[in-house]
Structure formats: C-alpha cells, structure tokens
C-alpha positions, 0 to 999 in steps of 0.5 A, a space after each residue: 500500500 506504500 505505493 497508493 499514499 498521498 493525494 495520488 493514492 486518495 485520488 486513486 481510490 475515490 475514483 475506484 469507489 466512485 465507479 462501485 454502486 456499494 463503495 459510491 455510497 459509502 465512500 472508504 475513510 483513509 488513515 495512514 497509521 505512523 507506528 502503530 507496532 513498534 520495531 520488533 526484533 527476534 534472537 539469532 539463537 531462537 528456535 524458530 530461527 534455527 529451524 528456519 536457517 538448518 532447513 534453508 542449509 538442508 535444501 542447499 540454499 544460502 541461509 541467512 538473516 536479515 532486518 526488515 523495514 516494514 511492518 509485517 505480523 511477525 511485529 505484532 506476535 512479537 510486539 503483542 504477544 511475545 511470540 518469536 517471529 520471522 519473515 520467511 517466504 519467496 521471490 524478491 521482496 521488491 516485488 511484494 504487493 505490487 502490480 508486478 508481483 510473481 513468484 517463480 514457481 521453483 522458489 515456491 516450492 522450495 519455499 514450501 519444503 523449507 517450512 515443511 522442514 522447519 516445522 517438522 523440526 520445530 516441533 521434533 517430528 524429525 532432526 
C-alpha cells in the first residue's frame, strides 16, 4: 500500500469507489497509521530461527538473516504477544504487493519444503 499514499493514492481510490454502486455510497475513510507496532526484533539463537536457517542449509540454499523495514505480523506476535517471529517466504521482496508481483514457481516450492522442514523440526517430528 506504500505505493497508493498521498493525494495520488486518495485520488486513486475515490475514483475506484466512485465507479462501485456499494463503495459510491459509502465512500472508504483513509488513515495512514505512523507506528502503530513498534520495531520488533527476534534472537539469532531462537528456535524458530534455527529451524528456519538448518532447513534453508538442508535444501542447499544460502541461509541467512536479515532486518526488515516494514511492518509485517511477525511485529505484532512479537510486539503483542511475545511470540518469536520471522519473515520467511519467496521471490524478491521488491516485488511484494505490487502490480508486478510473481513468484517463480521453483522458489515456491522450495519455499514450501523449507517450512515443511522447519516445522517438522520445530516441533521434533524429525532432526
């Protein structure tokens, strides 16, 4: 949504309401919150790390952590919460929730085994 903020965001979405029978009646109220969840962080050495990092390992990609700056979940679970949690998915990030969003399919599926992996070892199905 950061793409749709100020006045050519506001005028974007009043145009798309507008054009709507149900939304041109009840036009939608727009308020771009400021630090509504404070900037989370999650240990190196917490479990769902690990796993995240040993099945990124065990499928033979490149493992590695990194901050993200941009409101996701994890900041609420963690923030809210106290529930470790990381961000971990496919495809480049630039292309996240925008009008040229894709994922290829092999990061996809990779992305699937990764969590398939971690979650079994999270949880102490597998080592």
């Amino acid at each position: 949504m950061g793409k749709l903020r100020g006045a050519r965001g506001r005028g974007w979405i009043a145009a798309a309401a507008a054009a709507d029978p149900w939304l041109g009646e009840r036009p939608p109220e727009i308020a771009w919150l400021q630090g509504g969840v404070p900037p989370a962080e999650v240990a190196d050495d917490e479990r769902v790390v690990r796993a995240l990092l040993g099945a990124q390992s065990a499928l033979g990609a490149r493992a590695s952590i990194a901050g993200l700056d941009n409101w996701s979940d994890a900041a609420t679970l963690i923030t809210e919460a106290r529930i470790p949690a990381v961000c971990y998915g496919p495809g480049d990030l630039h292309l996240a929730h925008g009008a040229d969003e894709r994922v290829p399919v092999s990061e996809l599926v990779a992305c699937a085994q990764g969590i398939a992996i971690a979650a079994m070892r999270f949880c102490g199905v597998v080592s």
